[in-house]
N, C-alpha and C positions, 0 to 999 in steps of 0.2 A: 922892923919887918920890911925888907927892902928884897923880897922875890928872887933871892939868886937858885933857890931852889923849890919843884915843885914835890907836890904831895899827889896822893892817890885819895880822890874823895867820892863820897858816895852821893849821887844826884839827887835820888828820894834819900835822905838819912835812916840810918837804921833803925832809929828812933821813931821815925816814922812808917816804918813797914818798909824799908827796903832793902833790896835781896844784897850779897856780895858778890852777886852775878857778873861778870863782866861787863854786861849790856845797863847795867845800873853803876860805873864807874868812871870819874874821867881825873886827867892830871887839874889839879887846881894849885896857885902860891899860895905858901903859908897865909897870909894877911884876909885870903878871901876865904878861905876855906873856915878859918878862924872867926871871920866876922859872918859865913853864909849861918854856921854853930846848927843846928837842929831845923832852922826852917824850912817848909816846901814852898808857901808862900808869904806875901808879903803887899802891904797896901803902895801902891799907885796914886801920889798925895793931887796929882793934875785929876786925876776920874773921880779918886774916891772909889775904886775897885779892885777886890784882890784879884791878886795876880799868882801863878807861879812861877817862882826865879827862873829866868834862862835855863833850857835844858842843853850843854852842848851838845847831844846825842841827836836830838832831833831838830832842833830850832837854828835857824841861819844865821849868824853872827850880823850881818851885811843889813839884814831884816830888823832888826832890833835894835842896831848900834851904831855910830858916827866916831869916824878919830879927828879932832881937831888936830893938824901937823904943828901949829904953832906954840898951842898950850899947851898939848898932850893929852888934854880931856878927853873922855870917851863920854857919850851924848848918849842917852835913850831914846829914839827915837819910835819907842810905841808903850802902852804900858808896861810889859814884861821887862823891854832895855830900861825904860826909869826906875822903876820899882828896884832893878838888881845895884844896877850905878847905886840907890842907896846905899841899900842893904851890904854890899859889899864895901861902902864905903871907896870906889875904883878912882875916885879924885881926888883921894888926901894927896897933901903937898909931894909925901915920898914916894908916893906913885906916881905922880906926874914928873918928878925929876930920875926916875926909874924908868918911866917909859920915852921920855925925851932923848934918855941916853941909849935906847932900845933903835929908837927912828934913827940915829947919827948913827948907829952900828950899822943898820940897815937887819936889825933884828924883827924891825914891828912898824907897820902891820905887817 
């Protein structure tokens, strides 16, 4: 799963009551969409509080998340951003050597 291609994914899942509205849709890569599967939420292991996943529709990426430029890690930096960095799993090794070659492109952030 190395992100050359996005997908069309649903923010609430369908599974979960949500519409195929537009305003309920955003581009997501295969690897996250694949590991977000049916969840709304998900636990926040620093609180011990559920959470629900990032919504990129409404929620501020800038608010939630950190890029380290050297590693390539993306950081939680409130419940919502840790809770997703899990759940999406956003730091396996082939995302971080995905997104490192993303920075050198001058693709990302």
């Amino acid at each position: 799963m190395f992100n050359f291609t996005f997908e069309v994914e649903h923010i609430v899942p369908t599974a979960r009551g949500g519409a195929d509205d537009p305003s309920n849709l955003a581009l997501a890569c295969r690897a996250c969409n694949a590991r977000k599967g049916d969840a709304g939420t998900v636990l926040d292991a620093e609180t011990g509080e559920t959470v629900a996943l990032f919504d990129p529709r409404s929620d501020r990426w800038a608010e939630h998340f950190e890029h380290d430029p050297d590693s390539g890690a993306v950081n939680g930096l409130t419940a919502v951003g840790r809770a997703t960095v899990v759940r999406l799993d956003m730091n396996h090794p082939l995302q971080l050597t995905a997104r490192l070659l993303w920075v050198q492109l001058r693709l990302f952030p």
